[in-house]
C-alpha positions as semicolon CSV with decimal commas, in nm:
position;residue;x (nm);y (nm);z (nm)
1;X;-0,612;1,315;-0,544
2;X;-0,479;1,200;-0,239
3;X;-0,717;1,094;0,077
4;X;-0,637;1,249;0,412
5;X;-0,697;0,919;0,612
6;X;-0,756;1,150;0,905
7;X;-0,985;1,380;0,736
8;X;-1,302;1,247;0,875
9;X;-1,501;1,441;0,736
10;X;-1,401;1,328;0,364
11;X;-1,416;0,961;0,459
12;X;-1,779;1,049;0,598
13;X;-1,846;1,171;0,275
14;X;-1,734;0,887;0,062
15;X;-1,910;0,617;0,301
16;X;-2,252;0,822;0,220
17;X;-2,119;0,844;-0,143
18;X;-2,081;0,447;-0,216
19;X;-2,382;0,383;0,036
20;X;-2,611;0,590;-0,173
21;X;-2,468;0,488;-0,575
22;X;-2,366;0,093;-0,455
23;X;-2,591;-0,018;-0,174
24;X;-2,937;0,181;-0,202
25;X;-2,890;0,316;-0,553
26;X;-2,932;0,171;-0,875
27;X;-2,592;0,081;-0,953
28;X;-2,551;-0,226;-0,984
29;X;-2,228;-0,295;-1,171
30;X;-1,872;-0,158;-0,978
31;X;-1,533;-0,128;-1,142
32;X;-1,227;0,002;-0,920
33;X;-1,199;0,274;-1,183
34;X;-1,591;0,384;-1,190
35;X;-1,587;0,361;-0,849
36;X;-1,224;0,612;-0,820
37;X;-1,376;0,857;-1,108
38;X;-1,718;0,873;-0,895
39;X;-1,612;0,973;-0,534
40;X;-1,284;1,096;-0,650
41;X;-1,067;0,864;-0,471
42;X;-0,704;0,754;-0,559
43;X;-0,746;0,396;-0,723
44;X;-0,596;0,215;-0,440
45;X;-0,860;0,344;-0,194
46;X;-1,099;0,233;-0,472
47;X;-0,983;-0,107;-0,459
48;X;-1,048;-0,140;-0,046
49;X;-1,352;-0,002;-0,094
50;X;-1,447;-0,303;-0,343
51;X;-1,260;-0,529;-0,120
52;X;-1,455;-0,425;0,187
53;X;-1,846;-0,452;0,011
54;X;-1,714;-0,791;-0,136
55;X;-1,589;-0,870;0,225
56;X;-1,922;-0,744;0,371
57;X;-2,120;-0,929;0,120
58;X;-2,218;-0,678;-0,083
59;X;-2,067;-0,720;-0,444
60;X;-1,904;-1,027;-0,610
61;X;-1,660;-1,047;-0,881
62;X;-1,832;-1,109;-1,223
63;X;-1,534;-1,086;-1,387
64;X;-1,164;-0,954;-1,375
65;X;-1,235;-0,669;-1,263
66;X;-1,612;-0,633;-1,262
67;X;-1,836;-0,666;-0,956
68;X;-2,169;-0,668;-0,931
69;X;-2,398;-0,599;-0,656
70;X;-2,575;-0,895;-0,437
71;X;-2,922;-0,828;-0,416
72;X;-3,017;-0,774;-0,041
């Protein structure tokens, strides 16, 4: 399930993907492996995802291992 960090087409496609479910959709609670399983991403790219909302202001950690969306 490796990412082709040069494929941008398939990073377009996963930017839409976690805009849509995490930022304008209704999910509201993120785990590294909900978020892998859902755009079918290896769970390290997973993890920068999280790390990137959280540094964007867009999640915070609930818990080990739980974020949750910051209401905009």
């Amino acid at each position: 399930m490796e990412v082709d960090r040069r494929n941008t087409a398939r990073r377009t496609e996963i930017v839409q993907a976690v805009l849509d479910e995490i930022v304008h959709g209704g999910v509201s609670v993120v785990t590294v492996d909900r978020l892998q399983e859902s755009v079918q991403v290896p769970s390290e790219v997973a993890k920068r995802i999280v790390d990137r909302l959280v540094s964007a202001g867009l999640l915070t950690e609930a818990g080990r291992g739980v974020w949750v969306r910051v209401p905009l």
